[in-house]
NULO-887676 format. One line per field, with one value per residue (C-alpha): residue number from 1; x, y, z; residue in one letter. Coordinates in steps of 0.5 Angstrom, whole numbers. Layout:
NULO-887676
pos	c(NUM;...)
xx	c(X;...)
yy	c(Y;...)
zz	c(Z;...)
code	c(A;...)
END
This chain:
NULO-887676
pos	c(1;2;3;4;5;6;7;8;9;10;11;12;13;14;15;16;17;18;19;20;21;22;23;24;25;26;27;28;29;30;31;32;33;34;35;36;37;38;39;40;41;42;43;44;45;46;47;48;49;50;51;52;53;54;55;56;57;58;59;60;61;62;63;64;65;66;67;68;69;70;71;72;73;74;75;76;77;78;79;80;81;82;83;84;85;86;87;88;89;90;91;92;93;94;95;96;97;98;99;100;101;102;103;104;105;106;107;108;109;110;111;112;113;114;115;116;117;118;119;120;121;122;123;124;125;126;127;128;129;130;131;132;133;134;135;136;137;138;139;140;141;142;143;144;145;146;147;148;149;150;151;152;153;154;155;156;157;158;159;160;161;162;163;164;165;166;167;168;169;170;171;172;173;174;175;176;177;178;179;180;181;182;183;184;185;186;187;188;189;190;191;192;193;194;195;196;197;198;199;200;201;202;203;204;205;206;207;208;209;210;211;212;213;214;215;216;217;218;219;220;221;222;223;224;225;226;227;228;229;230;231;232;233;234;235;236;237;238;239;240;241;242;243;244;245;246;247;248;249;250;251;252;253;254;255;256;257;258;259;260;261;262;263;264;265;266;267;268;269;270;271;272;273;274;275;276;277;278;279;280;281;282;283;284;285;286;287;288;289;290;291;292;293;294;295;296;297;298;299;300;301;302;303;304;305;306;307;308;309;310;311;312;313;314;315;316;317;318;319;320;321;322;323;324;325;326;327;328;329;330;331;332;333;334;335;336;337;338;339;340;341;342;343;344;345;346;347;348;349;350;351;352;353;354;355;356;357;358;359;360;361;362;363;364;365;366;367;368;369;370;371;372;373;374;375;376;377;378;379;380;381;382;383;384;385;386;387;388;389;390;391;392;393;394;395;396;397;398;399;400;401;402;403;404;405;406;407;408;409;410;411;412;413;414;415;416;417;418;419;420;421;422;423;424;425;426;427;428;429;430;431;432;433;434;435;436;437;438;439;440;441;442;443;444;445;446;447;448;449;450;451;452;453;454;455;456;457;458;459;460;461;462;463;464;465;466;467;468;469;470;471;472;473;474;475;476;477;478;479;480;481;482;483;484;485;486;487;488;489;490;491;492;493;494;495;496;497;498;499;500;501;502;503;504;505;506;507;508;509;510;511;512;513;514;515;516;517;518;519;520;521;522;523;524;525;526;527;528;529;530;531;532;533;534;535;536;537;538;539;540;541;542;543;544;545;546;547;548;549;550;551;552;553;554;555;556;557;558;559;560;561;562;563;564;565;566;567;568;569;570;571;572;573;574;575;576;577;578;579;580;581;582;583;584;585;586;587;588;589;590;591;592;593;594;595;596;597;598;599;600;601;602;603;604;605;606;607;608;609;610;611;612;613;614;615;616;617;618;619;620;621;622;623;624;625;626;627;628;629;630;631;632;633;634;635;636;637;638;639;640;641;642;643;644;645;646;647;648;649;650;651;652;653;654;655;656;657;658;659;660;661;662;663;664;665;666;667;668;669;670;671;672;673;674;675;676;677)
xx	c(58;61;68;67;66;73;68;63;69;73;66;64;71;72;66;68;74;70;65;69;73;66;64;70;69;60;63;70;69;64;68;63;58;62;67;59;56;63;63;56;54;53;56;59;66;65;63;68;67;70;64;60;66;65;57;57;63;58;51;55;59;54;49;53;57;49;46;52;53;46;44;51;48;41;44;48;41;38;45;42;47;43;48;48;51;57;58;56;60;66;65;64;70;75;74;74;80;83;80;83;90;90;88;92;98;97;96;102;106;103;103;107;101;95;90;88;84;90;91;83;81;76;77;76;75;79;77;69;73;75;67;65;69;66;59;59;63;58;53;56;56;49;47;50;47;40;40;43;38;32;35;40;42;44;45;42;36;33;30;26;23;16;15;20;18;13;16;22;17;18;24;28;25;26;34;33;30;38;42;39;35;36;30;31;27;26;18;16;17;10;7;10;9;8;13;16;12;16;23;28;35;37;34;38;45;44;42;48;52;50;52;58;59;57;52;45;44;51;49;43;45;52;49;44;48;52;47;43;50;52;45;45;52;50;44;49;53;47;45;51;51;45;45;53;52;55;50;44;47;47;41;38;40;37;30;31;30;25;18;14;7;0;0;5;1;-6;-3;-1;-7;-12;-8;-8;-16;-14;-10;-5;-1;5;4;2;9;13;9;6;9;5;7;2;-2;-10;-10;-10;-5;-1;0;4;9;9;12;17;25;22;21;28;29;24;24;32;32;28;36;40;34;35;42;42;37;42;48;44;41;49;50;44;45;50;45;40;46;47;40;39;46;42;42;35;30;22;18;24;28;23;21;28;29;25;25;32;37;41;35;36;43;47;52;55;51;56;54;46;47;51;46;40;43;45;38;34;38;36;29;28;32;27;22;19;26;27;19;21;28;25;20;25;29;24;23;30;29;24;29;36;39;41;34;36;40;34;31;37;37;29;29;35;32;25;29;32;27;22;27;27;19;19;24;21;14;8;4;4;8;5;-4;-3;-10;-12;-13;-15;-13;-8;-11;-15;-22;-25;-24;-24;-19;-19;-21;-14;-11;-13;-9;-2;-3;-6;1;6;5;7;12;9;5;10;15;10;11;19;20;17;22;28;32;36;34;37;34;27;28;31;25;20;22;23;17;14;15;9;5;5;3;-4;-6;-4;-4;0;-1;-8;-5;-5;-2;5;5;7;15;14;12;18;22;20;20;28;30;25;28;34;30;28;34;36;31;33;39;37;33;37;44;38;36;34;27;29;33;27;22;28;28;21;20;25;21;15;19;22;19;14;19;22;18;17;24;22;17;21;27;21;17;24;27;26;20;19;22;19;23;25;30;36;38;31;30;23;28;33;28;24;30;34;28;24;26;24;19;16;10;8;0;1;-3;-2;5;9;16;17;21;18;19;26;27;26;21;16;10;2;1;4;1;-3;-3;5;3;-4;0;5;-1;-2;-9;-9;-17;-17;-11;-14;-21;-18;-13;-19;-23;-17;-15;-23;-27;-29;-29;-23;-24;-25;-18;-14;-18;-16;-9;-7;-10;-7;0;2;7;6;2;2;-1;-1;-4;-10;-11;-16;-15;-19;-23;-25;-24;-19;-20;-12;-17;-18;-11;-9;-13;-10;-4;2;5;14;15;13;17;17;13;8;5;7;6;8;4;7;2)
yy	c(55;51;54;50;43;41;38;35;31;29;28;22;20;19;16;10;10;9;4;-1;-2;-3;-8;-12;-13;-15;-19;-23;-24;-30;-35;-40;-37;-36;-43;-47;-43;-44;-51;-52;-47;-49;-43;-38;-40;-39;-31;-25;-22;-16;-14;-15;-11;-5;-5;-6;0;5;3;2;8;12;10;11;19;20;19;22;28;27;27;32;37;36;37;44;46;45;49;55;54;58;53;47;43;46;43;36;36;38;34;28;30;30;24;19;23;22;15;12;15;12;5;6;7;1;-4;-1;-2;-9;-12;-7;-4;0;-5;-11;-15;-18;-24;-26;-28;-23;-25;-31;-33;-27;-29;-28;-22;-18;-20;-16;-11;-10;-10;-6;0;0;0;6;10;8;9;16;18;16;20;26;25;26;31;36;43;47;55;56;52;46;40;34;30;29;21;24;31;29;25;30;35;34;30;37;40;36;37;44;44;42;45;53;52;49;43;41;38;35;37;35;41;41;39;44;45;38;31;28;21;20;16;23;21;19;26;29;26;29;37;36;34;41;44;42;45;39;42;39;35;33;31;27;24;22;18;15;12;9;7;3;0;-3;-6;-8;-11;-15;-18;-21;-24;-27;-29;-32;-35;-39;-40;-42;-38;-31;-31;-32;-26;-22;-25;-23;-15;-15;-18;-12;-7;-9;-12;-17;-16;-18;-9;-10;-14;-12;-5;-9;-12;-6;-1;-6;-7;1;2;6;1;3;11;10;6;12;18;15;19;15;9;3;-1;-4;-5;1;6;2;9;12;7;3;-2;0;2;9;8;7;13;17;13;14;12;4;3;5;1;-5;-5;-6;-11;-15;-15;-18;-23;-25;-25;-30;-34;-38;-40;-42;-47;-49;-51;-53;-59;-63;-70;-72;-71;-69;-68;-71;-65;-59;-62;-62;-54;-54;-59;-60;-56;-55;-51;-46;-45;-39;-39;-33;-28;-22;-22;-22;-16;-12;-13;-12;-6;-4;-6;-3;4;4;5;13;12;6;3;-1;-3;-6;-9;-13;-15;-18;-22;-25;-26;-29;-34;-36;-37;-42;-47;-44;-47;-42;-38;-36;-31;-29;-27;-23;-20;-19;-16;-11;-9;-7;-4;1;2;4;8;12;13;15;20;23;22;24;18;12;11;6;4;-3;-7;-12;-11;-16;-15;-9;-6;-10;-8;-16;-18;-25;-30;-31;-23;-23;-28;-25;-18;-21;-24;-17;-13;-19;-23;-31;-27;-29;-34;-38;-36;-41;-48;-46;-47;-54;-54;-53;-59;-56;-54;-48;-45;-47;-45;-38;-38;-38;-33;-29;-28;-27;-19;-19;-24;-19;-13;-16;-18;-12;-4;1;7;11;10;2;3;4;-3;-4;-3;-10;-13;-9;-13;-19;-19;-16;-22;-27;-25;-29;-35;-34;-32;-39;-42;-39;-40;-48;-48;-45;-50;-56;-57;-53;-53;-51;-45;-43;-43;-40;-34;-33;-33;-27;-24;-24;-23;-16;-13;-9;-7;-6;-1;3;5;8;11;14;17;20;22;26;29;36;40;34;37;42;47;51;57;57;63;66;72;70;64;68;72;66;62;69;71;65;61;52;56;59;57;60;59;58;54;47;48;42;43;50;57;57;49;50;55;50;52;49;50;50;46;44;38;34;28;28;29;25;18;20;20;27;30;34;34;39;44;45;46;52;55;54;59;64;65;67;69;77;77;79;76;71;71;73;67;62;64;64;58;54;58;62;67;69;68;67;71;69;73;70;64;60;55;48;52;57;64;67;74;78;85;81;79;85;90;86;83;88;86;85;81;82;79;84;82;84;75;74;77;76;78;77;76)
zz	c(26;20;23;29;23;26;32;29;26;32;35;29;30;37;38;33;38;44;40;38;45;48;41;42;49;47;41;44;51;54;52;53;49;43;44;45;40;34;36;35;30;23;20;23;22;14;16;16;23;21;18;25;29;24;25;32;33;29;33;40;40;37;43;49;46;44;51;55;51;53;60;62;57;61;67;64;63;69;72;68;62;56;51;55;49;49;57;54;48;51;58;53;48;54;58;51;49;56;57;50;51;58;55;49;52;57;51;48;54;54;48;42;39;41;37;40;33;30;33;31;25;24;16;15;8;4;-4;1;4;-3;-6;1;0;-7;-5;2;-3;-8;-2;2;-5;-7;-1;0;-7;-5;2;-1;-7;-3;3;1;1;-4;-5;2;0;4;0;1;-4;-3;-1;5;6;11;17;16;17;26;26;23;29;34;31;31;38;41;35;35;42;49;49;56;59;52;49;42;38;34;41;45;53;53;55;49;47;41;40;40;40;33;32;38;35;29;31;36;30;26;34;32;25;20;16;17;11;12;19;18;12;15;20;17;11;17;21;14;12;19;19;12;15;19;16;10;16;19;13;11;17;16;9;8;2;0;-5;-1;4;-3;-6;1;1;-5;-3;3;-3;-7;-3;-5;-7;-12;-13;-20;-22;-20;-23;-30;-31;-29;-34;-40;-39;-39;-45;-42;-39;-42;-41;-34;-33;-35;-33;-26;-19;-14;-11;-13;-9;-7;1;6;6;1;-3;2;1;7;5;0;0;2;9;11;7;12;19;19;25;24;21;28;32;27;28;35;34;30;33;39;35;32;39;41;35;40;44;39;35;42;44;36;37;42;38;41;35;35;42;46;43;44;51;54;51;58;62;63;67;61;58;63;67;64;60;59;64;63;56;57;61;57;51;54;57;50;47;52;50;44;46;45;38;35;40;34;34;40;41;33;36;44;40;35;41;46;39;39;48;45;41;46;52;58;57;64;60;55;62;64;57;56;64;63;57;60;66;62;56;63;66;60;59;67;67;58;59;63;64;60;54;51;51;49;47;42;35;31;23;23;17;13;11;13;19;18;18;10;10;14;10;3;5;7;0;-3;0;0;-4;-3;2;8;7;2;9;14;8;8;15;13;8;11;13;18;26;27;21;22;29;26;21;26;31;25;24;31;30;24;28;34;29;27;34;38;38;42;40;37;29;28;22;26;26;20;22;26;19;16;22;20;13;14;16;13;6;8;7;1;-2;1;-3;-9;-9;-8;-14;-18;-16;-20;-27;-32;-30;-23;-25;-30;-23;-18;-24;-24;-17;-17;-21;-17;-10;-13;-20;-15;-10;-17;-20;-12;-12;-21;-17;-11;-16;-20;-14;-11;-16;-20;-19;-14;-7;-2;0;5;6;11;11;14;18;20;23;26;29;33;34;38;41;43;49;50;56;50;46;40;36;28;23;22;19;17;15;14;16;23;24;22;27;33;37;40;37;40;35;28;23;28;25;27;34;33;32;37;43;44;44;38;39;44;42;36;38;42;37;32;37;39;32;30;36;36;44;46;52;51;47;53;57;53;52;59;61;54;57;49;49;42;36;28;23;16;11;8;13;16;21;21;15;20;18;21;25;26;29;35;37;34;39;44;43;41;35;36;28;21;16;9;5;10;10;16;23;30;36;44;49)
code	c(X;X;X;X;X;X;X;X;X;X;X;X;X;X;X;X;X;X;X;X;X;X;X;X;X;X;X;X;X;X;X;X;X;X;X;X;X;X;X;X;X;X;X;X;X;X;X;X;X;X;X;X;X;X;X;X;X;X;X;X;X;X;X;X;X;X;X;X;X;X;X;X;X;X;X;X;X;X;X;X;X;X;X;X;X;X;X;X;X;X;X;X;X;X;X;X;X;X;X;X;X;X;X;X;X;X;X;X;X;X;X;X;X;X;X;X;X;X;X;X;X;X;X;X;X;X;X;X;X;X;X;X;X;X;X;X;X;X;X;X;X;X;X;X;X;X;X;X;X;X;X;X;X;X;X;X;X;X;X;X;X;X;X;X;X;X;X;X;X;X;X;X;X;X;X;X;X;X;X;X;X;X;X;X;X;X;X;X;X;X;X;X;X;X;X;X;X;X;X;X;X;X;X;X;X;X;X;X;X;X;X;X;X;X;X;X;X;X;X;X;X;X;X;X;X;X;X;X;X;X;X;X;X;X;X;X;X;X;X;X;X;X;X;X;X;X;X;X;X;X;X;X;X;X;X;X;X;X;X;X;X;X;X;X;X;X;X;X;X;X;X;X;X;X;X;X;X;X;X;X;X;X;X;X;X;X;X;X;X;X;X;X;X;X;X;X;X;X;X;X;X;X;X;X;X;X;X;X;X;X;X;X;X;X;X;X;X;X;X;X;X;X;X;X;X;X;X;X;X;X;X;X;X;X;X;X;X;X;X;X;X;X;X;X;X;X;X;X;X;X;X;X;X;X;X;X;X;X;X;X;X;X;X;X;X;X;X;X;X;X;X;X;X;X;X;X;X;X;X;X;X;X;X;X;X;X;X;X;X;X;X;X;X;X;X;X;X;X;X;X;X;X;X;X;X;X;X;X;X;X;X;X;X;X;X;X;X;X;X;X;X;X;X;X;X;X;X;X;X;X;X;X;X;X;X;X;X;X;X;X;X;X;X;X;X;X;X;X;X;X;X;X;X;X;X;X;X;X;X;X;X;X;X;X;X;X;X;X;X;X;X;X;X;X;X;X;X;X;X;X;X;X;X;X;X;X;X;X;X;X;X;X;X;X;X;X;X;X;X;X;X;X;X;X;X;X;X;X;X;X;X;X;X;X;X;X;X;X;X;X;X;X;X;X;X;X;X;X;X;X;X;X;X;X;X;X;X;X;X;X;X;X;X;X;X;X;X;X;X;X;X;X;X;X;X;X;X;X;X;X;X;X;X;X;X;X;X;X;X;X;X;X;X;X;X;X;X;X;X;X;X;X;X;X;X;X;X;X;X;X;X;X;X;X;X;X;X;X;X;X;X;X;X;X;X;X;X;X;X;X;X;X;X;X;X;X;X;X;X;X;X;X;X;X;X;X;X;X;X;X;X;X;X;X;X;X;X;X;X;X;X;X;X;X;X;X;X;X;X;X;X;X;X;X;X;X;X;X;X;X;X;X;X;X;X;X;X;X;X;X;X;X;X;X;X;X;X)
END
């Protein structure tokens, strides 16, 4: 297929094309909005916009190619195509080029060039500008280098470092699902025969891109390294924004990359009372922490390393609240002070009449696709905007934007998911071990230090109101995720703290940058707060490159007979019965699995209890009539048998399914065997 990588690049190509016409019409149209929100507005003047073009030109182009090459694909299936993907593809491909010529050539026609930003000032301050192009370059190099060093395939090798490995374990299946199969209707590869609970399109655009010839790290590494720079763009800008500070928008980023928490120091202590302090720290590959699945690395850089697509969503989160921040400067130039101001956001007709309906819409719209790309994403994002609705004037446009979304985000779990997509109950706590308010309290402090808790003085601190404004309903997302639960895993949760703390870092690079503008003594605070701000986050990124590098990696091989049978003779109809694999030989053919590691399934909402009651019987039952009636009745057409294995620690029986079942595969070592049903 590598023949056909001239695809994938037109593809990438063409959908920057597309994505950029459609964000120069969300970003530069609804004058009202943006002439209210430039005349009010504290800062935006003093931002390069061209920044914000360029995210929104990636995140928008990529969801509107990824769902319609999407849905033609679906439809081709259903039509009986066994490559349904060479039928959205190419549609997708056609029509873009078609449409963008025709566009083209009209605005020539009319103005002389095919281009239509350069008579805006999207930069605004070029010495601003030239630092920007330094940081952005260093980040693109630095991120390229870090998604390369934990995913990349070398001399037919797949590696993935082990703080990784585990989520790209039903992330490479769900992509190999499209790339090597017809996952149509789509189902859950480690779940098969089931619907799809989990958000898939990230993992969609890149199988399809691996379709087209891009090798797979390529693939997803290309993709996610965009989608990060582009929100990390546009964070910057947002903090620019509120801060007026190149430095704070900077300072910001760094923040985003090194978590705050009492861990470090927790750690420190211990090990000195250990005597092996400084063995520890050199030799140690776990990451640190004291509070419940810290140690997975559940707050670190690490995260955004292995839920590729948290960076997408959060992309598309941002460039609606760059968009709505003109309704927040609107509603927070109001000259009345106090009450007076707050009940006047409410009970005026000011407070709620549109100001730019088409524009609501349109986000919305935008916002509410990304659910089956990052749900987390948009739930974080529609609750720092409901904050913002509070402080703004037009809230007839929030309510437009909130109901598009849902609409789109419902219309999504209709046509995916059987049932509900969501159990949302009441969960006081989140995950620490004390349910009281000071136990609660305790555990924001444990895993984020003065973060959060410092977070709730500054908004006393701030002399601005749209700052304070901005500041509170950036921290709306990490309130919800310790009041609320929507899935059986509540540890999930954790990406709306992760939200919240994104965006709440601008502030304390605000803060920062304060106190080290005073004396002496202030600038020796501001140092020391930076330490403790960043020295964990610090020593989880030594942890990280230790974690991921040689004799680090699991390893998986590309050039697989075992993976080219499965994928040539098993179709999407088929279910096959293996051991709870993760990332292995089979998961990399695509193939829907029975069941593969529960815990991915488990956290998804599926009910792995039951499946794996079942296999641990057909695997190891002496009746073989007891194995044909539960094969039948669970619908597997094939099952797996590796040399040696038991199943949930249950011995494993191969005679009885081979007395009954005829065997169609055994890879050359004789490890493993393949019986049809």
């Amino acid at each position: 297929m590598t023949r056909w990588i001239m695809f994938g690049i037109i593809y990438i190509v063409l959908s920057l094309l597309a994505g950029k016409e459609l964000a120069e019409i969300l970003l530069f149209t609804g004058k009202n909005a943006q002439e209210a929100g430039s005349r009010n507005g504290q800062h935006k003047a003093f931002c390069n916009q061209i920044w914000v073009l360029a995210a929104a030109t990636f995140g928008m182009g990529t969801l509107v190619f990824g769902w319609t090459t999407y849905m033609i694909s679906w439809a081709a299936s259903e039509a009986g195509a066994k490559k349904p993907l060479i039928y959205g593809n190419t549609a997708v491909l056609i029509i873009t080029a078609v449409v963008l010529v025709l566009l083209y050539w009209k605005r020539y026609r009319k103005t002389g060039t095919v281009w239509t930003v350069a008579d805006r000032k999207l930069i605004s301050d070029s010495r601003a500008f030239r630092k920007e192009c330094i940081l952005f370059g260093f980040l693109l190099v630095f991120l390229t280098w870090i998604m390369f060093y934990v995913f990349y395939i070398r001399n037919g090798e797949l590696y993935s470092g082990f703080s990784v490995y585990g989520d790209y374990a039903p992330h490479t299946a769900m992509m190999r699902s499209f790339s090597k199969g017809n996952n149509f209707p789509t189902e859950y590869p480690h779940f098969g025969g089931q619907d799809v609970k989990y958000h898939f399109m990230f993992q969609f655009l890149v199988g399809n891109l691996e379709f087209l010839g891009i090798r797979l790290d390529f693939a997803y590494n290309i993709e996610s390294v965009l989608a990060l720079l582009g929100f990390l763009m546009l964070l910057y800008s947002i903090a620019k924004r509120l801060t007026a500070s190149l430095a704070a928008g900077i300072l910001t980023l760094v923040l985003f990359f090194f978590r705050s928490s009492l861990s470090f120091f927790h750690f420190v202590t211990e090990h000195l009372q250990a005597k092996d302090l400084w063995a520890t720290l050199r030799d140690n590959t776990t990451f640190i922490g004291y509070t419940t699945n810290e140690n997975w690395g559940l707050w670190n850089f690490n995260v955004y390393l292995n839920q590729r697509h948290l960076a997408f969503g959060l992309l598309i989160v941002s460039l609606v609240i760059w968009l709505f921040m003109d309704w927040l400067d609107i509603g927070c130039a109001e000259e009345e002070k106090g009450i007076v101001w707050l009940r006047n956001r409410f009970f005026t007709k000011k407070a709620w009449k549109c100001i730019c309906p088409e524009n609501a819409l349109m986000a919305g719209m935008f916002l509410g696709l990304t659910s089956f790309w990052n749900g987390a994403a948009v739930i974080g994002g529609l609750l720092i905007l409901l904050g913002f609705a509070v402080f703004s004037d037009g809230k007839l446009d929030y309510l437009i934007l909130a109901a598009t979304s849902v609409i789109f985000s419902v219309l999504q779990t209709r046509i995916f998911i059987w049932g509900e997509a969501v159990s949302p109950s009441l969960y006081w706590g989140f995950l620490s071990d004390d349910k009281t308010l000071w136990g609660v309290l305790w555990y924001l402090i444990q895993m984020s230090g003065i973060f959060f808790v410092g977070a709730v003085v500054l908004v006393f601190l701030l002399k601005k109101r749209q700052q304070r404004a901005a500041l509170i309903s950036f921290l709306f997302p990490a309130a919800f995720a310790f009041f609320v639960s929507l899935t059986p895993d509540i540890a999930v949760n954790h990406k709306y703290i992760m939200i919240s703390y994104a965006f709440t870092a601008i502030f304390w690079a605000w803060a920062l940058m304060q106190l080290f503008q005073k004396k002496i003594l202030h600038r020796i605070v501001a140092v020391l707060l930076a330490v403790c701000l960043t020295i964990t986050g610090i020593y989880d990124f030594v942890v990280i490159i230790r974690n991921n590098g040689p004799g680090y990696r699991v390893s998986v091989n590309m050039n697989s007979d075992l993976t080219d049978w499965l994928e040539e003779h098993l179709t999407h109809e088929d279910l096959i019965l293996t051991p709870e694999y993760s990332i292995n030989e089979v998961t990399m053919s695509g193939v829907m699995m029975y069941m593969g590691w529960p815990y991915y399934a488990w956290s998804a909402g599926y009910d792995t209890y039951y499946r794996a009651a079942q296999a641990k019987t057909i695997y190891s039952t002496i009746s073989k009539e007891e194995l044909k009636k539960l094969v039948k009745q669970e619908k597997i057409t094939y099952i797996l048998y590796e040399e040696g294995m038991e199943y949930e620690q249950q011995y494993c029986r191969e005679e009885t399914i081979a007395s009954v079942y005829k065997l169609v595969y055994e890879t050359e070592d004789g490890r493993i065997r393949i019986y049809e049903t």
